[in-house]
C-alpha positions as CSV (number, residue, x, y, z in Angstrom):
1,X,-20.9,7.8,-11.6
2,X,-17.9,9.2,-12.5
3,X,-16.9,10.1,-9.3
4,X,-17.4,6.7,-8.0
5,X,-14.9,5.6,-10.7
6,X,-12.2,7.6,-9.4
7,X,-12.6,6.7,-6.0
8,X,-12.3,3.3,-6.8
9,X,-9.5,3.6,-8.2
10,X,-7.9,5.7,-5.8
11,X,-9.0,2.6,-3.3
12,X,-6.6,0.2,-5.1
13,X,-3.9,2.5,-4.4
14,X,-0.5,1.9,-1.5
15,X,-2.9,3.3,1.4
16,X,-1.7,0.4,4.6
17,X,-4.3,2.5,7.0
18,X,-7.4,3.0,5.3
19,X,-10.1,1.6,7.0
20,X,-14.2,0.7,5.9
21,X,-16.7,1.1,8.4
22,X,-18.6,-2.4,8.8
23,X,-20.6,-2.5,11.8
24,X,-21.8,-0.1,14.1
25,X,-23.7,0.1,17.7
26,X,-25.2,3.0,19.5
27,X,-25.3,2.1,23.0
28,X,-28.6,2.1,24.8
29,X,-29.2,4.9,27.5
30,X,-30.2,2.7,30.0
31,X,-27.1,0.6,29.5
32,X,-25.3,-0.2,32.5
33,X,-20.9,-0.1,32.3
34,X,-19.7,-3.0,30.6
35,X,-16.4,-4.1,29.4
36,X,-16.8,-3.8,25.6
37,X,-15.7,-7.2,24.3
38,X,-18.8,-8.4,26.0
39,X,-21.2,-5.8,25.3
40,X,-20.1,-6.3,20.9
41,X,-20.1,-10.1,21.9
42,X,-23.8,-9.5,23.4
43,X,-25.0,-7.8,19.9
44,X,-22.8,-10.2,17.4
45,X,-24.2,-13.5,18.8
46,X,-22.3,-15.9,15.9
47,X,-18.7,-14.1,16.6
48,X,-16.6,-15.1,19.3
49,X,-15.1,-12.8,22.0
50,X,-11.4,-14.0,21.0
51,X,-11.9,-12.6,17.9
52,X,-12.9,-9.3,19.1
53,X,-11.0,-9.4,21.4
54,X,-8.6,-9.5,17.8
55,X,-10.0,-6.9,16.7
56,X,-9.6,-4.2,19.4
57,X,-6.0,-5.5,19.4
58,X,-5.5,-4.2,16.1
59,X,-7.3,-1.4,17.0
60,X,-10.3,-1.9,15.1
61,X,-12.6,-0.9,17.5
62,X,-13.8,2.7,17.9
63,X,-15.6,4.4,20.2
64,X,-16.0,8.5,19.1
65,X,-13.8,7.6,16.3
66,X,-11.1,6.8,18.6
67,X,-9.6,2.9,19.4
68,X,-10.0,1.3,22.6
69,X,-9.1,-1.5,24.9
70,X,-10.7,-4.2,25.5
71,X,-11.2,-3.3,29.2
72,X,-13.4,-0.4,28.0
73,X,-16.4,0.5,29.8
74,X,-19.5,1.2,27.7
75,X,-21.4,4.3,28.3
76,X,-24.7,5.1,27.4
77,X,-24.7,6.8,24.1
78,X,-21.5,5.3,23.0
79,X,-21.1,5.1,19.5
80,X,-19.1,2.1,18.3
81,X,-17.9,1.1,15.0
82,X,-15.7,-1.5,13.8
83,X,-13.2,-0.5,11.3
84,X,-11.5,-3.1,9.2
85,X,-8.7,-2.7,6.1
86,X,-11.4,-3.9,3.1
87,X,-14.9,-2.6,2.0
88,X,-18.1,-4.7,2.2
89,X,-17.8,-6.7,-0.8
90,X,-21.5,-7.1,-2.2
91,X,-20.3,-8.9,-5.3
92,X,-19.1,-12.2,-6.1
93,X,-15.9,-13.0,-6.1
94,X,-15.0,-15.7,-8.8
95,X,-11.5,-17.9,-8.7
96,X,-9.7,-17.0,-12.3
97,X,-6.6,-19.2,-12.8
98,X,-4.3,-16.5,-12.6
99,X,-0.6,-17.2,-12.3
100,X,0.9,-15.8,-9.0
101,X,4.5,-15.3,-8.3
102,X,4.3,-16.8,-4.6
103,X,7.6,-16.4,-2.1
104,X,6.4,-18.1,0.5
105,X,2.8,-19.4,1.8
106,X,2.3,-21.6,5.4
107,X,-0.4,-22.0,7.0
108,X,-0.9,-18.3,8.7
109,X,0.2,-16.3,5.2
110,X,1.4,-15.8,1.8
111,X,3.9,-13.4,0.2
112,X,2.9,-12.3,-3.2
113,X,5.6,-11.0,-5.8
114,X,2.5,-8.5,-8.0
115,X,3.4,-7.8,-11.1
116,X,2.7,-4.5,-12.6
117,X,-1.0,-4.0,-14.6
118,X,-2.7,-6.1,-11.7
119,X,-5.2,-4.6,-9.7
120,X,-5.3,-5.7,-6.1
121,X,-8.6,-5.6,-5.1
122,X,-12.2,-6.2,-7.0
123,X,-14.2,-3.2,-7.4
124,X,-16.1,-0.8,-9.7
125,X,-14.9,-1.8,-12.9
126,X,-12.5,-4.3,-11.5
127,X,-14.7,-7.5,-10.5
128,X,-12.5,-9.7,-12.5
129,X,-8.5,-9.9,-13.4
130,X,-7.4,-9.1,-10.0
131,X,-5.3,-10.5,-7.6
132,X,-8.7,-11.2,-5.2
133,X,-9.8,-13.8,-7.7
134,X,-6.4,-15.6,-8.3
135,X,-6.5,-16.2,-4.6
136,X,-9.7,-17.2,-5.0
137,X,-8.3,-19.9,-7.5
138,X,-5.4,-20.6,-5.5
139,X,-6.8,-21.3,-2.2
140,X,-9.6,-23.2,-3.8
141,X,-12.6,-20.8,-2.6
142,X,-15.8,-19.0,-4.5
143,X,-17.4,-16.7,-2.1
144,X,-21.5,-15.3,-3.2
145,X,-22.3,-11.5,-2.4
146,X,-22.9,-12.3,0.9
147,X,-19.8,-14.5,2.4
148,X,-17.2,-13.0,5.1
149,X,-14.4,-11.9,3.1
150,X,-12.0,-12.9,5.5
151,X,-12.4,-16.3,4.7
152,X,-11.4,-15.3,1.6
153,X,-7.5,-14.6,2.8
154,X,-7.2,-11.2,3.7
155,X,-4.9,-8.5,1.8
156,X,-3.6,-6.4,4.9
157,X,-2.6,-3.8,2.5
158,X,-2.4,-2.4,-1.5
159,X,0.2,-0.7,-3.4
160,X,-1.1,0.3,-6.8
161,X,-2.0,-1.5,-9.8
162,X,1.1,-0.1,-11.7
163,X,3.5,-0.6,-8.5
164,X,5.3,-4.5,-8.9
165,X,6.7,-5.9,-5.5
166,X,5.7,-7.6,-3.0
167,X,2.3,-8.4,-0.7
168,X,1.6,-10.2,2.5
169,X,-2.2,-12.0,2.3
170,X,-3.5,-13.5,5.4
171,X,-4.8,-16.7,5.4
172,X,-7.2,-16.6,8.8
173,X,-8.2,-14.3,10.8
174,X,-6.0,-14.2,13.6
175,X,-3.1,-13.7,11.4
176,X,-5.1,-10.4,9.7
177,X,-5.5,-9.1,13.0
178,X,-2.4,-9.3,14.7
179,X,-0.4,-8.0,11.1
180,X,-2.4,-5.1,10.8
181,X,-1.8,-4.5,14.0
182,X,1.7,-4.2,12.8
183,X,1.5,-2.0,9.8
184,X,-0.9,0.7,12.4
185,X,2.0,0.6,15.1
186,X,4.5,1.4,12.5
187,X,6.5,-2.0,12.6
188,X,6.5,-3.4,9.2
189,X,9.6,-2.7,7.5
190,X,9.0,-2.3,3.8
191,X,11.9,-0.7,1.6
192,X,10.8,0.7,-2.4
193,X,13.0,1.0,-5.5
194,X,11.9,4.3,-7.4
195,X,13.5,6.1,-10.3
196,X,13.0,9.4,-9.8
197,X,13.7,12.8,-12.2
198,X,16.6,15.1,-11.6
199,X,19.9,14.4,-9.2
200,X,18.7,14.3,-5.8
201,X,20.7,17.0,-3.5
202,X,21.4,14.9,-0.8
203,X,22.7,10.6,-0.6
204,X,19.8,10.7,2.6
205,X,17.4,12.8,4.0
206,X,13.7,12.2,5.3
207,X,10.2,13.9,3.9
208,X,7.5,15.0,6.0
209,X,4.3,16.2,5.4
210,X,0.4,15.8,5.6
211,X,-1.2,14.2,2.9
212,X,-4.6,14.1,1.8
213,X,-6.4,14.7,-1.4
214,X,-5.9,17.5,-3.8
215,X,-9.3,19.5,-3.8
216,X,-8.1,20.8,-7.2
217,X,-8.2,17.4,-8.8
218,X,-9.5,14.1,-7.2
219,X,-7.2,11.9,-8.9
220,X,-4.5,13.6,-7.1
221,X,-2.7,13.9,-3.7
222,X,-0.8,16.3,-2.0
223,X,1.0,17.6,0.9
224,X,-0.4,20.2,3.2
225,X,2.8,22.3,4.7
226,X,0.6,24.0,7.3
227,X,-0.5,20.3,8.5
228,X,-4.3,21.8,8.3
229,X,-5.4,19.2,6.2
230,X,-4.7,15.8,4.9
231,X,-2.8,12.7,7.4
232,X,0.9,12.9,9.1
233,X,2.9,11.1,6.4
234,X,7.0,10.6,7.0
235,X,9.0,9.1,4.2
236,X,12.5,8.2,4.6
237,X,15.0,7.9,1.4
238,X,18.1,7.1,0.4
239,X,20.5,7.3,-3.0
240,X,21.6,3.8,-4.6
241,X,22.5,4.7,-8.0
242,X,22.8,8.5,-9.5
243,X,22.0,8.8,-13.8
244,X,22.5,13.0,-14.3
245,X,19.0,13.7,-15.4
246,X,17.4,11.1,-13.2
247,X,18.3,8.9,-9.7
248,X,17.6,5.7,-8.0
249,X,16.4,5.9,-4.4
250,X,15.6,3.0,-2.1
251,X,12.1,4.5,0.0
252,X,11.4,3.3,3.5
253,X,8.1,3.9,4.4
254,X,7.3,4.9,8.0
255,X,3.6,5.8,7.3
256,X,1.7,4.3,4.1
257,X,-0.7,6.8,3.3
258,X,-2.0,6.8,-0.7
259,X,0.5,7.3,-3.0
260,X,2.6,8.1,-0.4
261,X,6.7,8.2,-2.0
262,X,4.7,9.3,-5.8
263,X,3.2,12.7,-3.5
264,X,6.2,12.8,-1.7
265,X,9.1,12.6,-4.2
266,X,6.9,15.4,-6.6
267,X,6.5,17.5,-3.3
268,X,10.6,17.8,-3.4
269,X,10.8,17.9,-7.0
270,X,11.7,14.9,-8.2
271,X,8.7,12.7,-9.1
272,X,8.9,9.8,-10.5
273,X,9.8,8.8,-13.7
274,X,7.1,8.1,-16.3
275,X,4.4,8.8,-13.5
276,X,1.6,10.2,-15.5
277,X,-0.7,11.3,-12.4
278,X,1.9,13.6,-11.1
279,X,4.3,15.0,-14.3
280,X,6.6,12.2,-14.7
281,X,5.5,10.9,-18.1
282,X,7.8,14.0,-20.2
283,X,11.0,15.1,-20.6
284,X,11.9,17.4,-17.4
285,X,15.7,17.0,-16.8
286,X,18.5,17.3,-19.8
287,X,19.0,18.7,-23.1
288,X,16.9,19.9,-25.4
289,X,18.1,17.7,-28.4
290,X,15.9,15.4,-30.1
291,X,18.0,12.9,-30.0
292,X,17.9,13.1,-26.2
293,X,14.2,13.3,-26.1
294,X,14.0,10.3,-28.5
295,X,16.0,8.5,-25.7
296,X,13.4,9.2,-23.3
297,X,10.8,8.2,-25.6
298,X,12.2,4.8,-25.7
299,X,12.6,4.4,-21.8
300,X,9.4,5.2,-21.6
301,X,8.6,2.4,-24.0
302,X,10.4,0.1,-21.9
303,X,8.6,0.8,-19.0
304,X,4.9,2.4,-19.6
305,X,4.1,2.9,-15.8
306,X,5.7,4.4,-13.2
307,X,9.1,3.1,-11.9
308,X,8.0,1.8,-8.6
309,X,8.5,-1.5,-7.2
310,X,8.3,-2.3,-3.1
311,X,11.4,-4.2,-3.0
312,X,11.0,-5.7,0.2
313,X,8.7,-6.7,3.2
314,X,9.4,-7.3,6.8
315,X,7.6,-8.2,9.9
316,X,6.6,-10.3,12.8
317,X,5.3,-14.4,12.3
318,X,1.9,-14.4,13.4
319,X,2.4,-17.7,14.9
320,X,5.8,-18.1,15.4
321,X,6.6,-14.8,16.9
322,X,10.2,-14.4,14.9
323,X,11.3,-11.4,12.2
324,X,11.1,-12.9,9.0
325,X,12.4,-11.2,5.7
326,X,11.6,-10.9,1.9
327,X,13.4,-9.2,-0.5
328,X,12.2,-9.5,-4.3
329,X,13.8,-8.7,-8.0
330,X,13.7,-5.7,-10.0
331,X,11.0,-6.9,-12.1
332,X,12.2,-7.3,-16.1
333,X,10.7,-3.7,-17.4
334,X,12.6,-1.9,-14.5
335,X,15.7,-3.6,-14.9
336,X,15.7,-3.0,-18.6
337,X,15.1,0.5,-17.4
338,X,17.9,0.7,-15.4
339,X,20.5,-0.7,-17.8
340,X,19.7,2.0,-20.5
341,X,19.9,4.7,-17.9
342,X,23.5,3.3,-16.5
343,X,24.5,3.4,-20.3
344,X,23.6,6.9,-20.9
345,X,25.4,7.6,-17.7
346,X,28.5,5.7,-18.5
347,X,29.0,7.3,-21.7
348,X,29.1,10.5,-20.4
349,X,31.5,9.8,-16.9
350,X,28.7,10.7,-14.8
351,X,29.6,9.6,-11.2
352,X,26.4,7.1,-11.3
353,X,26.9,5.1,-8.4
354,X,26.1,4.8,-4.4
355,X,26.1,1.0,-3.8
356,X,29.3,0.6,-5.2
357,X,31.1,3.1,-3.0
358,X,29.3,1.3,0.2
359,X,30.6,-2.0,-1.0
């Protein structure tokens, strides 16, 4: 049981490209070749072959654990699964009437501004409370054990429950398919404000480096430098602002594996500040006084999670085929953050700031 607890919770995590097995086909051995859209429309009678046709778009469709085309030729002996970005829900999901900081919502799609302390996505110990069951509320659905979560508006990806920023939810299924499709080619542009520990070396540089769960402690992830384990995970950073003891980067994302920028900013050593699962939450740049440490103390009181927010969100219309762009505010507990961090730096002439060279 308490296993399953912590990989639930690792599922609510920033992972863009974790997929949940949902259905899967063994082809007979007297099967003759057939393209697959018709061979999975010819065993899943009530779903159309334009929306699996979708689906191996998006490159949910396996065969061998490896994505296809829909011009495919089934073999006998074939193994095929379809992989899709949410678990089988088995539970009820119930509309709660909780607010929601919406961008913008049309027909296709909304964009969410989540607020730190909500979890994304029902689950162990999460069937109520999370942002699931405000859309519930919001789009006017109740969906039993048994309903098609896509009808519930599909979340094409998760960032954590302590991580603020911004969401895109998919309202049908067309629009799920073809915006995952963007986030596994790499195409969604997403930008993340973190506050980080120590003064980063360089104003730009890019991380690399598998990542995949620490055997030592489940909770945790880390990189693999000999790339034997774990997924290829590239990170891309950049400095805004510059404290002393700590620094504000701006994180572009060119993977999204779990906790990718928290593993990644540790793994150069700078993790973020007041991130508890990976040594952020004490002291670990500056002096030794007490009244320095009491300083920390109150930051952390300011802002008890860790200083993450994805900033902003960019991608293709499903419909209307043109870039469109969000960018979002520092939410209240970061921006207080911030202030008392440019205060301490100001006080003490530290050079503090990127953005205002640039400009």
């Amino acid at each position: 049981m308490a296993e399953d607890l912590l990989d639930e919770e690792l599922e609510q995590s920033e992972s863009d490209e974790q997929l949940f097995e949902h259905y899967r086909f063994v082809v007979d051995k007297g099967q003759s070749p057939l393209r697959i859209d018709r061979y999975i429309v010819s065993k899943m009678e009530q779903t159309s072959r334009h929306r699996i046709q979708l689906a191996l778009e998006a490159q949910y469709v396996r065969v061998g654990g490896r994505p296809v085309k829909a011009n495919y030729k089934v073999k006998p002996d074939d193994v095929i699964t379809i992989m899709l970005p949410f678990q089988r829900r088995g539970f009820e999901v119930h509309p709660e009437p909780i607010p929601l900081d919406i961008v913008y919502e049309d027909d296709d799609l909304l964009i969410v501004n989540k607020p730190a302390g909500l979890v994304v996505h029902p689950g162990f110990g999460h069937f109520s409370g999370t942002l699931v069951n405000a859309l519930a509320y919001h789009l006017g659905i109740s969906q039993d054990a048994d309903a098609p979560d896509e009808r519930m508006g599909v979340l094409v990806h998760r960032i954590d429950k302590d991580t603020s920023g911004l969401l895109v939810v998919a309202k049908n299924e067309i629009s799920q398919m073809k915006l995952a499709g963007q986030f596994f080619e790499h195409t969604i542009k997403r930008t993340y404000w973190a506050l980080v520990w120590g003064n980063v070396a360089d104003d730009a540089g890019t991380i690399e480096g598998n990542i995949g769960r620490d055997p030592n402690d489940r909770m945790r992830f880390k990189v693999f430098e000999d790339g034997s384990q774990g997924k290829t995970a590239i990170t891309h950073y950049r400095v805004l602002e510059r404290f002393g003891y700590t620094t504000l980067v701006e994180c572009n994302l060119e993977t999204g594996r779990t906790h990718q920028i928290r593993v990644h900013m540790n793994y150069i050593g700078h993790p973020l500040f007041n991130d508890d699962r990976y040594g952020g939450d004490r002291v670990l740049k500056g002096p030794i006084y007490a009244k320095y440490k009491q300083f920390i103390d109150n930051c952390f009181q300011i802002m008890p999670r860790q200083a993450l927010h994805a900033k902003t969100l960019g991608f293709i219309h499903p419909s209307t085929h043109k870039e469109i762009f969000f960018d979002s505010e520092i939410p209240a507990d970061f921006s207080a953050l911030l202030a008392k961090w440019r205060s301490y730096a100001t006080g003490r002439d530290i050079v503090r700031t990127v953005l205002e060279e640039e400009e």
